[in-house]
C-alpha positions as CSV (number, residue, x, y, z in Angstrom):
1,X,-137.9,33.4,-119.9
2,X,-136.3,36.7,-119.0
3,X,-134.3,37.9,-122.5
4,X,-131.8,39.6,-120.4
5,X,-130.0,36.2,-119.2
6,X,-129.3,35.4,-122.7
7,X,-126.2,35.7,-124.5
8,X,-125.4,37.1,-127.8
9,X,-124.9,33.8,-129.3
10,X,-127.5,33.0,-132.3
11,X,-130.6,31.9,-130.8
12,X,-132.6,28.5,-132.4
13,X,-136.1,29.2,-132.2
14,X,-138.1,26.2,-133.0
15,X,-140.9,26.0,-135.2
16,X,-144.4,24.7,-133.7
17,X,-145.5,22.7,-130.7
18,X,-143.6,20.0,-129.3
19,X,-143.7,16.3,-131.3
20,X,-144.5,13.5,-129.0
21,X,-141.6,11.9,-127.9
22,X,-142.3,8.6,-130.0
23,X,-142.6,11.0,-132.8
24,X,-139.2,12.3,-132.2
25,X,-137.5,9.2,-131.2
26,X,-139.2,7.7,-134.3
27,X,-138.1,10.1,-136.7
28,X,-134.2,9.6,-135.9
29,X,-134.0,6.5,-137.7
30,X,-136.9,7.3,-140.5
31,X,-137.4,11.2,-141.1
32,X,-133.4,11.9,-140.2
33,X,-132.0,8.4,-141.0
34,X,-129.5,9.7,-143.5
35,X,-128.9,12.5,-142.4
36,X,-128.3,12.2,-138.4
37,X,-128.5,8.8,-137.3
38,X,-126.5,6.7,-140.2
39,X,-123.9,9.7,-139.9
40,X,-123.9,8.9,-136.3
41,X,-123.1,5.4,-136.7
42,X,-120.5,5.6,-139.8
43,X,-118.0,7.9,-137.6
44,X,-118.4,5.5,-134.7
45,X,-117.4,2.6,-137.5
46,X,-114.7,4.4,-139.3
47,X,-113.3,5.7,-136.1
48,X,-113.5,3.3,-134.1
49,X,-115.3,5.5,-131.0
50,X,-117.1,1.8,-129.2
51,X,-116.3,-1.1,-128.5
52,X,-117.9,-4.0,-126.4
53,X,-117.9,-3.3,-122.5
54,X,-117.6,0.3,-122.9
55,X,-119.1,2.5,-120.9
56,X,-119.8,6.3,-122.2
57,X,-120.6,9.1,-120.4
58,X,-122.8,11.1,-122.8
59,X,-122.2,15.2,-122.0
60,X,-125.4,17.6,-122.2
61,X,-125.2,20.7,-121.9
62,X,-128.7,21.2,-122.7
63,X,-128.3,22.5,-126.4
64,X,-129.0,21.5,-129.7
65,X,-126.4,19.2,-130.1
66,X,-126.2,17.6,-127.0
67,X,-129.7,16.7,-126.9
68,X,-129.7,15.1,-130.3
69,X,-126.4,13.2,-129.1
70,X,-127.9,11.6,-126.3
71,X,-130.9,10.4,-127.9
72,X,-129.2,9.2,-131.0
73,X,-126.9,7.3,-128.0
74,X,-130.4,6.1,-127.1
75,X,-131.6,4.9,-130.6
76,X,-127.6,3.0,-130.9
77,X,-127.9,0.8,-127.5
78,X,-131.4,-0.4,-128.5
79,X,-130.1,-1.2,-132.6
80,X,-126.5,-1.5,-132.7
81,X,-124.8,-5.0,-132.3
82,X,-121.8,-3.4,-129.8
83,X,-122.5,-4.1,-126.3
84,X,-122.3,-0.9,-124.2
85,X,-123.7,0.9,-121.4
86,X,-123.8,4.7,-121.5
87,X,-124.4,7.4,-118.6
88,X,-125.9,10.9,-119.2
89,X,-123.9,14.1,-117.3
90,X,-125.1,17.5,-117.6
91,X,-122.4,20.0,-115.4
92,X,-124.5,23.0,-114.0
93,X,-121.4,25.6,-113.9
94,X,-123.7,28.2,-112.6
95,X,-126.5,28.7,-114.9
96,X,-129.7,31.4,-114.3
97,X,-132.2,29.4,-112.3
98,X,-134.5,29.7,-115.4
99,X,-131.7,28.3,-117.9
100,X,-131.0,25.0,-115.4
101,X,-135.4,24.4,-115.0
102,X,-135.0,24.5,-119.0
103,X,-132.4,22.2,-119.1
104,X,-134.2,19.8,-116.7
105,X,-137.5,20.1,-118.6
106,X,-136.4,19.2,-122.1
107,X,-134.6,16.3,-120.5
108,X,-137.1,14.9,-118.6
109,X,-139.8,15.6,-121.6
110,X,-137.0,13.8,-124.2
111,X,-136.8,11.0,-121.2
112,X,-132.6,11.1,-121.0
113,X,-132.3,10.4,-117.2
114,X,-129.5,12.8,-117.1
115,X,-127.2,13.0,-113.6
116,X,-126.8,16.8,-113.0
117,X,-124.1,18.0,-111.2
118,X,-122.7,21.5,-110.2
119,X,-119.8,22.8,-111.1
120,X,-119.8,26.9,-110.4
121,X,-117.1,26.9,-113.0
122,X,-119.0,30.7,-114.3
123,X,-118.0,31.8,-111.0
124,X,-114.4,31.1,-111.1
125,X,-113.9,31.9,-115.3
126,X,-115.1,35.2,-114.4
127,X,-113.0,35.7,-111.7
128,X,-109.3,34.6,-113.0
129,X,-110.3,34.9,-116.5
130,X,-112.4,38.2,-117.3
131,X,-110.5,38.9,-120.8
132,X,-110.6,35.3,-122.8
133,X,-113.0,32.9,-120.5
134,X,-114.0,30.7,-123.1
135,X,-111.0,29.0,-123.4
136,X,-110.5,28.8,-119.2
137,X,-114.1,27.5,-119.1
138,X,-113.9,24.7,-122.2
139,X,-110.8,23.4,-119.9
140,X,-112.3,23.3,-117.0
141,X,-115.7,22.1,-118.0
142,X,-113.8,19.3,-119.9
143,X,-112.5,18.3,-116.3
144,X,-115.3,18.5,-114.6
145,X,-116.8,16.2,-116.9
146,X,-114.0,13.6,-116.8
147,X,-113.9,13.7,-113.0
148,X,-118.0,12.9,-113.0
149,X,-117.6,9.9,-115.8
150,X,-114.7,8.4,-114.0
151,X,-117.3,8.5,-110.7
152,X,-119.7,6.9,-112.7
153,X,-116.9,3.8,-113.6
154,X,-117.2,5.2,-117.3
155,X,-113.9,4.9,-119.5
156,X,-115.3,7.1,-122.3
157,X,-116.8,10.7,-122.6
158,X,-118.7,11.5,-125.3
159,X,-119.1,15.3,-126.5
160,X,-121.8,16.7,-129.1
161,X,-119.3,18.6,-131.6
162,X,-120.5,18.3,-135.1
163,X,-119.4,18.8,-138.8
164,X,-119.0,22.1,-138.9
165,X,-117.0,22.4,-135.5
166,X,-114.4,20.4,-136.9
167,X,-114.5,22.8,-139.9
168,X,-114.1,25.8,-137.9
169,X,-112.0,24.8,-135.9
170,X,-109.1,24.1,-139.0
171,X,-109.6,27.4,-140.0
172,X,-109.7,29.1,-135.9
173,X,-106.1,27.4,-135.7
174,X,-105.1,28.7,-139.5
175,X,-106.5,32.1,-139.6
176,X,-105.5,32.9,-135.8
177,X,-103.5,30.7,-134.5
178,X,-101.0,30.2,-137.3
179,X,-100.8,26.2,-137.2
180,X,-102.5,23.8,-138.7
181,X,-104.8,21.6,-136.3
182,X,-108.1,20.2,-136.7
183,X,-110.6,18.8,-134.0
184,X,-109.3,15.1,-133.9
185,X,-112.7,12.3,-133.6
186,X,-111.1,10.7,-130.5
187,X,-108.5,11.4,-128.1
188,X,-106.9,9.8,-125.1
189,X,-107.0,12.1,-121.7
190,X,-104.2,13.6,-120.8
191,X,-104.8,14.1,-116.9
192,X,-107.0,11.0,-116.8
193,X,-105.6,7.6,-116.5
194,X,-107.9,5.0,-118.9
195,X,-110.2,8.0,-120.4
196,X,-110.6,8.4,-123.4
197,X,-112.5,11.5,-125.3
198,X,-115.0,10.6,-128.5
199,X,-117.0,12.7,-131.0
200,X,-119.8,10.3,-132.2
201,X,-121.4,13.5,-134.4
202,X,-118.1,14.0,-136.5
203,X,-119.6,13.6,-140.0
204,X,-123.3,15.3,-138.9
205,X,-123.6,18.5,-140.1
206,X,-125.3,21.8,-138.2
207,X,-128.0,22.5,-140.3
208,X,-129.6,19.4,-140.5
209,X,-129.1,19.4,-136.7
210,X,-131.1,22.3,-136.7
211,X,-133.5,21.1,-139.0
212,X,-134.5,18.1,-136.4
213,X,-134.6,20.9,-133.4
214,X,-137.0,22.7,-135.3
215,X,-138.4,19.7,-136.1
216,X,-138.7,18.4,-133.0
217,X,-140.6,21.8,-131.0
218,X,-138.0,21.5,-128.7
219,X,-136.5,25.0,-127.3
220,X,-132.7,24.0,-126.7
221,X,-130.1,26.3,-124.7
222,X,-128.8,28.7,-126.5
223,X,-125.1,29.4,-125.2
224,X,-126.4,30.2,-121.7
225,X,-122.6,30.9,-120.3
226,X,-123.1,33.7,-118.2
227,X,-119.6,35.2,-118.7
228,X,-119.3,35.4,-122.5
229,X,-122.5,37.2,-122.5
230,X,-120.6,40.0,-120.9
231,X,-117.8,40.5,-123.7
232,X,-118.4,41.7,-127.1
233,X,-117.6,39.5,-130.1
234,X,-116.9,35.7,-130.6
235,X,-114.3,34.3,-133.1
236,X,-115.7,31.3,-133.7
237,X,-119.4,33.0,-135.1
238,X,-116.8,35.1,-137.4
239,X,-115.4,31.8,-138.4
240,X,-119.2,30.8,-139.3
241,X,-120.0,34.1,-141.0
242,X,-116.9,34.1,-142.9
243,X,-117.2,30.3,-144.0
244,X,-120.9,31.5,-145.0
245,X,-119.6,34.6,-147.7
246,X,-117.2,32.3,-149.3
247,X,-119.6,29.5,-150.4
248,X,-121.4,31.9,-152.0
249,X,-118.3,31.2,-154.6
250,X,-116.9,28.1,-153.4
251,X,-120.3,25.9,-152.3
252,X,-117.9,23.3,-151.8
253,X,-115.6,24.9,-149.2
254,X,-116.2,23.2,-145.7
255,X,-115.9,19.9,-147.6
256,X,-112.2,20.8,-149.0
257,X,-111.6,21.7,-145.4
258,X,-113.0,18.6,-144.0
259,X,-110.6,16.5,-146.5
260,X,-107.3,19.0,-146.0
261,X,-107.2,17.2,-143.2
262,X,-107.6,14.2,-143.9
263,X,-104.7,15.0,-146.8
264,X,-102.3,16.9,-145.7
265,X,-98.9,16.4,-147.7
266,X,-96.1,15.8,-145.6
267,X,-93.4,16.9,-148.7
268,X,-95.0,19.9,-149.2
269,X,-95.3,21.3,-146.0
270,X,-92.6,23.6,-144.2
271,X,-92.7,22.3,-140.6
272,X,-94.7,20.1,-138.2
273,X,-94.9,18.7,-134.7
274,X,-95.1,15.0,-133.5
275,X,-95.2,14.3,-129.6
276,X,-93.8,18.0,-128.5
277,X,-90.9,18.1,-130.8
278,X,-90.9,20.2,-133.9
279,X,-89.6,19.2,-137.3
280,X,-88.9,21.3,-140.2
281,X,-88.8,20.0,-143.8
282,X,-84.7,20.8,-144.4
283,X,-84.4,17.8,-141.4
284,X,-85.1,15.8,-144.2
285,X,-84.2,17.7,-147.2
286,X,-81.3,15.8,-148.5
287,X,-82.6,12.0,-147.9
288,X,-83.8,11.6,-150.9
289,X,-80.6,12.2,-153.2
């Protein structure tokens, strides 16, 4: 593959041939019981992601995490006791020719009959957004994808985001944003009557994710976006880098993160939001006199 279509995201190289698929699909619920698949199916349980007659459109976008969504998605229809049907999307928003053949390989080798569509969104993100496209693309892939799982008569969409995305996210909003705001496990669409947004991979962790790639032989995407590869620097890899220095003396960090939000003291805090309004704590102040 030509190194000059790649971006200056980190790059997953995996270790060794390719496994069999039955040795892959096998070593889900043995090998990476614990840590992928029983994480898989406690946040569906504690979050309540399926229920019976669901249908889930499962996103791929071809990299590490995707992939392992969709076949842990695989591994739940054949085991779990929830009766649902699931669909697998893949949005081509305007990939190198080499990075969509990829894409299609690893599918078709990991057998996830996958329905890809286009979407030129690298096109348009490059065009109205040449400064910031990241955020511009995430929106309008998220659309995208709706628009294709509705076609498909699914009421669910299921994205790959892990552990340490929620994790980085808290401290993206914190450190840059100045509000406090994590990446929630489910969510209702907005612009999209009856859809509803899941992340199945909430509790799994990144480098155990990466342990099964490696594991696997499989050579994922690496953050193939054509645009970003143009800019220089990525907040969210600083995010990584700086959550990586400070467990050097706090090993337990991302797991205090993780719980902050799951804590969060409503008396000790200055001001919040609820449905669009804002609220400060002197609204309150004096009821408890």
């Amino acid at each position: 593959m030509d190194n000059s279509i790649q971006s200056t995201c980190p790059v997953l190289v995996p270790e060794g041939e390719r496994k069999p698929l039955s040795e892959i699909e096998r070593s889900i619920i043995t090998r990476y019981r614990h840590k992928l698949y029983s994480k898989f199916v406690r946040a569906i349980s504690d979050y309540n992601l399926i229920q019976d007659g669901d249908k889930v459109a499962v996103a791929i976008s071809g990299g590490k995490d995707s992939l392992l969504m969709a076949k842990l998605f695989q591994e739940l229809v054949k085991h779990n006791k929830i009766k649902f049907e699931v669909e697998f999307i893949a949005m081509d928003p305007g990939y190198h020719p080499d990075i969509k053949k990829l894409l299609e390989e690893n599918c078709k080798y990991l057998n996830i009959p996958v329905h890809i569509f286009d979407g030129k969104i690298f096109e348009v993100v490059d065009r109205i957004a040449k400064d910031y496209p990241c955020y511009m693309c995430a929106r309008m892939r998220r659309g995208a994808l709706y628009n294709k799982a509705k076609e498909l008569g699914c009421n669910k969409l299921a994205l790959g985001h892990h552990y340490n995305d929620v994790i980085e996210t808290t401290l993206l909003n914190v450190l840059y944003s100045g509000n406090f705001k994590t990446m929630m496990p489910k969510l209702k669409a907005q612009n999209f009557e009856g859809m509803e947004l899941i992340r199945p991979m909430y509790y799994i962790e990144e480098h155990h994710i990466e342990q099964f790639t490696n594991y696997t032989g499989i050579w994922p995407l690496n953050c193939a976006c054509m645009v970003a590869a143009k800019k220089i620097g990525n907040k969210r890899y600083e995010i990584k880098e700086f959550i990586k220095n400070i467990k050097k003396d706090f090993p337990d960090v991302e797991k205090s993160i993780f719980k902050a939000a799951e804590n969060v003291n409503m008396e000790a805090i200055l001001g919040w939001q609820n449905k669009g309004k804002k609220y400060s704590f002197l609204d309150f102040y004096d009821e408890n006199e």
